[in-house]
N, C-alpha and C positions, 0 to 999 in steps of 0.2 A: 757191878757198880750202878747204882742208881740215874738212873736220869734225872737234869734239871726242868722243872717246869717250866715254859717259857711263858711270862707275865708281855699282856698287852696293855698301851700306856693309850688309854684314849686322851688323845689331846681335847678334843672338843670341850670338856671337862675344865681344862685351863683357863678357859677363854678369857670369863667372868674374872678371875684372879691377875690376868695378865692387863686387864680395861682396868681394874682399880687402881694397879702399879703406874700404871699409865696418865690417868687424871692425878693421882697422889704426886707423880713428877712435875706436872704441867703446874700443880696449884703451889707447889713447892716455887715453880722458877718465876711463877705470877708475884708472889711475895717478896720474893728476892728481889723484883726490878723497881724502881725509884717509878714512883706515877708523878705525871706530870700537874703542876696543882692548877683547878680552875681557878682563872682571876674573875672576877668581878668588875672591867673597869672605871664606870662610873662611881660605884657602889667605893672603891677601894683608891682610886687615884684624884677622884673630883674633890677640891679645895688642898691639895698638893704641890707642892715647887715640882715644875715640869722635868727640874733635874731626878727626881725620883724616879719618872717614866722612864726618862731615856735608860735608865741601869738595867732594862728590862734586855736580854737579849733575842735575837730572831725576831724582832719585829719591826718595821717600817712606820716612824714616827712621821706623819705630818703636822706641821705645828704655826696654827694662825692668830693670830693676835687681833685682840680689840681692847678696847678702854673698859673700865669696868667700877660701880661704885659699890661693891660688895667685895669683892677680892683681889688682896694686894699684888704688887707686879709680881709678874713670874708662878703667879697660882693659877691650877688648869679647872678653867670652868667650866666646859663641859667637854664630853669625848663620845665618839663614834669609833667603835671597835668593827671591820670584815676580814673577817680571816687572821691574817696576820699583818694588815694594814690599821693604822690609830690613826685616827683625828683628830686633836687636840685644839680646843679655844683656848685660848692661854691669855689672862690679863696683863696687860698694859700699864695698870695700875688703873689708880685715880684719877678722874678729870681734877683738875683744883682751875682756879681764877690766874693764874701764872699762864696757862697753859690755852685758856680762850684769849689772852692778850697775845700769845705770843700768834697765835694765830688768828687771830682778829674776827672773833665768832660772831657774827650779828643776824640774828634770827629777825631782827624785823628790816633786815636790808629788801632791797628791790630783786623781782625774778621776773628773768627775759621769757615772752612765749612768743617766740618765732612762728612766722606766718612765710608758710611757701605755697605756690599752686601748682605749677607746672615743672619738672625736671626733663629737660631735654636734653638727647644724647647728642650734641653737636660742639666742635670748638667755632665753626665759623659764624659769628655776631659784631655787629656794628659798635655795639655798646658798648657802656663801662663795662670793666671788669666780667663776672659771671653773669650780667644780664642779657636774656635773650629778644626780649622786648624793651620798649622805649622807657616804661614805667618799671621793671624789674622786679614783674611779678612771676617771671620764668627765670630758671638758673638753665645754666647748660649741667653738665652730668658730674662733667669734672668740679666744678664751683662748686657742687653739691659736696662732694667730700673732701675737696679744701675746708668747707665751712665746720665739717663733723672735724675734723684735726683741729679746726682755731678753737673751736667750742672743748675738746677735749684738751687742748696742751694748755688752755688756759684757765684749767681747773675746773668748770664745768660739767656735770652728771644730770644724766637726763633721767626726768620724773616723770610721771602721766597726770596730764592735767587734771583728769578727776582726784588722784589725789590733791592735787595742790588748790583744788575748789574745800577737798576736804579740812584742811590744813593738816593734813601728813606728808611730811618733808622726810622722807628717809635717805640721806645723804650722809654719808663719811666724812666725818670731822674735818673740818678744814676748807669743803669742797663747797662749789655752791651749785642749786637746782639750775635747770632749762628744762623748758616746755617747747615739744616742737610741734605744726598743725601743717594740715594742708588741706586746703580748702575744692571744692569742685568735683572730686573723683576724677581725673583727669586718667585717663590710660595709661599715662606715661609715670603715673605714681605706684600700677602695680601690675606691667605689662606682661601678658602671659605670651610665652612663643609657642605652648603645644606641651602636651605629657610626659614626662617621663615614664621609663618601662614600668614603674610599678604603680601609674595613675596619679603619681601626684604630681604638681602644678610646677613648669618649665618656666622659674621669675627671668626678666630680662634682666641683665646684672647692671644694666645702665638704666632703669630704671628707678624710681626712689626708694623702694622695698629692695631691688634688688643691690643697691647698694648700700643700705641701713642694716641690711645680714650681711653680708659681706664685712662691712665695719665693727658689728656683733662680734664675730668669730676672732677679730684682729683687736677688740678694745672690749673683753668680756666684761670690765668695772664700772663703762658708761653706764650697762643697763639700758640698753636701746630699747624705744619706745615712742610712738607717736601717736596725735590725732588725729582719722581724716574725718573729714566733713562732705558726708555724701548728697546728692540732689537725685533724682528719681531715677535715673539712669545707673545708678552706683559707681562701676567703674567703665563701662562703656563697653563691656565681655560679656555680651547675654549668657553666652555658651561657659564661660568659668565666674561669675560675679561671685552665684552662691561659695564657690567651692575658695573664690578671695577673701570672702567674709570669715568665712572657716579659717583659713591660712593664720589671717592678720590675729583672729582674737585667741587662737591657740599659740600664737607665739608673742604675742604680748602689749598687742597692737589695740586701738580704740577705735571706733568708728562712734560717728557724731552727726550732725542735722546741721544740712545745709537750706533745708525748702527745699519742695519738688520741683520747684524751676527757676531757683536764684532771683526770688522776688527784690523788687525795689520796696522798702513798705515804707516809703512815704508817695507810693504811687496807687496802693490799693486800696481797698476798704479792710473795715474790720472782719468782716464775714471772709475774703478772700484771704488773707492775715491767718483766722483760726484752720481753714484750706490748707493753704501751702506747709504749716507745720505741722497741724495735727495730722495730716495726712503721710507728711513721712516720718512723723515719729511711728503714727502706727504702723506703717508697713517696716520699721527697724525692729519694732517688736516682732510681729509675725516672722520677721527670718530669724532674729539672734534672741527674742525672748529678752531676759534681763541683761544680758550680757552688753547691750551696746550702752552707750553715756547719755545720757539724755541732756546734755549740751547742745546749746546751737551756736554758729559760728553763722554772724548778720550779713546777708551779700549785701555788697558796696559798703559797708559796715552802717549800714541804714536802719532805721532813720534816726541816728545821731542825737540825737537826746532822748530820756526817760520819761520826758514829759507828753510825749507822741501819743498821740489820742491810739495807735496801735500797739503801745508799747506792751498794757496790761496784757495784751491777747497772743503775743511772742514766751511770755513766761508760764502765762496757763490759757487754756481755752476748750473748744467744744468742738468737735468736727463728726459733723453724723451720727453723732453720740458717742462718739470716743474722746472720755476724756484726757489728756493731757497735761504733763506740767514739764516745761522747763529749769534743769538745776539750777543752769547757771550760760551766760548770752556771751560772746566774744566779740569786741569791735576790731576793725580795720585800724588799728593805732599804730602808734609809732616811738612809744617808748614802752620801758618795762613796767612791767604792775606791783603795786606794793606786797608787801609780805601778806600769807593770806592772817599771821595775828596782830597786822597792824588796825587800828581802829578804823579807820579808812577805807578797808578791804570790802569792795561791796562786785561782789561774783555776777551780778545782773548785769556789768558793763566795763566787763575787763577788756585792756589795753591789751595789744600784739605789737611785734616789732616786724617789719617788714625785711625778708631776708633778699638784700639789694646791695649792689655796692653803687654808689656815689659820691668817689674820694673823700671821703670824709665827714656827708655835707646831709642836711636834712634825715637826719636820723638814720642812715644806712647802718651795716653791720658794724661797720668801725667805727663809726662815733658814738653808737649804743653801746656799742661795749668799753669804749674809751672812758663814756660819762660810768658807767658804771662800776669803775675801779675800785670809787673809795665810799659807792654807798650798797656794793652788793649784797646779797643774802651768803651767809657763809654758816656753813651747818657745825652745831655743837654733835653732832653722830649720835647722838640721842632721840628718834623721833617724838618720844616720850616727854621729851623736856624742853623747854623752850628758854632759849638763854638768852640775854638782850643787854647791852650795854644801858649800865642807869642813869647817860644822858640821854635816852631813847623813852622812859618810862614814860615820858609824856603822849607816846603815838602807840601805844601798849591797849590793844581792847579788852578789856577787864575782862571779857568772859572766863578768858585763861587763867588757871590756878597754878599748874604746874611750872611756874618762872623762877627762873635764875638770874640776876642781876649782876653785874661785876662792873669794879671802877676802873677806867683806864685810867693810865700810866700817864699824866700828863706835864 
């Protein structure tokens, strides 16, 4: 009987055959599985009823609304897609003329720029109310943010005065601007107590920075924002000034020209006059460059009239060969300043309102803001547009094209 040959089976031979079988399955069950489709969502949801997003599943809609003169209510105008979180602008609709009466839109109304100096942390004072001195040109700390709650609960949104030199009002329908300032650099407006572990600056929270962040974090749609008005010293921190100056204009802050030594200028000459300003406007430039405002705010709000043989040299002038120019000048006043498109609007000698209580009486907080009930500035949310009641046309300064008119309801 014959023997069987015994056949050896080199697998290694397989290998190849068994790697085909293998991606042939893989590309078989790739096929098989539903891919999921890219959206596009600007591209594919922008000028759609927002009900159409929401049908999207797995994903986290936030959904914010504003007014819109292109796209009717309920259409999403623009979106921001991360991950699986949406953004959605979604219109409002249309402004129409119903809708500036019912909210009483008057773009050439009056805007308060409050004037404060000093914030000090004490309740014990002799005085009215928040004043810590006789004339209440110092609040205590607490008055301070009484004042940001009246300013906020009574409709009020704070703008930076360089806009409102500009005439850019970007304020939420309804709402009206304030400008806040404080004059002198005083310590106590942006008192540092020491470092924190990673170097940056220890604000005192009763301090006026350190209680305008503070109010920030608690009232995100103020838009908190201020002027200071520094004099050669800045804030009286050798050791952290620069590192304040940094602080404030990275977070949203202005600094502005007090004079290097809180000049009287119905006391000087003109040569002393082009001195005291061009000299700290140049030195704002050498630390911040473009970034600071080239505003000045008048100590004692001097010298009181435009017709001040000093006055040319407060707006422009010559110091050592640096030249200089003044935007725009702020007086020591005591009511609010007109709209910046009313005709009347002249930036070289704007009014302030002194942030003081005295019951009632000589223009303090309460009776500035009382008088200004029924002639405030109250924003159409349009920066773009300027809307004005057409019994107003007559205080309207032409330069403006962009108006909107509408008749009240009378």
């Amino acid at each position: 009987m014959a023997k069987r040959k015994k056949i050896k089976i080199k697998y290694k031979n397989f290998i190849p055959i068994i790697l085909i079988i293998v991606v042939i399955i893989m590309l078989t069950k790739g096929n098989n599985q539903k891919e999921e489709p890219i959206i596009n969502f600007q591209k594919d949801y922008v000028g759609k009823e927002i009900k159409e997003l929401k049908k999207l599943d797995g994903y986290q809609i936030i959904e914010e609304r504003e007014f819109s003169d292109i796209y009717d209510k309920d259409v999403i105008i623009s979106i921001k897609e991360n991950n699986k979180e949406i953004k959605a602008i979604v219109s409002n609709g249309k402004i129409n003329d119903d809708l500036y009466r019912e909210k009483n839109v008057n773009e050439l109304g009056n805007v308060p720029i409050m004037m404060y100096h000093g914030i000090i942390d004490t309740d014990e004072n002799k005085y009215t109310g928040g004043n810590v001195d006789k004339n209440g040109y110092n609040r205590t700390s607490n008055a301070f943010r009484e004042d940001l709650e009246f300013y906020y609960n009574n409709g009020y949104r704070m703008i930076r005065l360089n806009d409102y030199v500009d005439g850019i009002i970007d304020v939420e329908l309804g709402y009206s601007p304030i400008i806040l300032t404080f004059d002198d650099g005083n310590q106590n407006n942006f008192n540092v107590l020491g470092r924190n572990s990673d170097g940056t600056l220890q604000i005192d929270p009763n301090s006026a920075v350190g209680i305008l962040e503070e109010f920030k974090k608690k009232h995100p749609d103020m838009h908190v924002t201020a002027t200071f008005f520094l004099m050669d010293n800045l804030f009286n921190q050798k050791e952290y000034n620069e590192d304040i100056l940094k602080f404030l204009i990275d977070n949203g802050y202005d600094i502005g020209n007090h004079t290097t030594i809180h000049a009287d200028f119905t006391k000087i000459s003109t040569a002393k006059t082009q001195e005291v300003v061009g000299k700290m406007h140049q030195k704002l430039e050498g630390l911040l460059g473009d970034k600071y405002t080239k505003i000045l705010a008048l100590p004692f709000g001097s010298p009181y009239k435009k017709t001040h043989e000093n006055y040319p040299y407060i707006l422009k002038g010559n110091y050592n060969g640096f030249e200089y120019v003044t935007k725009a000048a702020l007086r020591v006043g005591w009511e609010p300043e007109v709209s910046p498109f009313n005709k009347n609007f002249d930036k070289d000698f704007l009014k302030r309102c002194r942030a003081y209580d005295n019951n009632g009486k000589e223009f303090d907080i309460e009776m500035v803001f009382k008088n200004l009930e029924k002639k405030r500035y109250v924003s159409d949310g349009n920066k773009d547009l300027i809307v004005i009641k057409s019994s107003d046309k007559s205080k309207l300064n032409e330069i403006y094209e962009n108006v909107h008119m509408y008749e009240e309801v009378k």
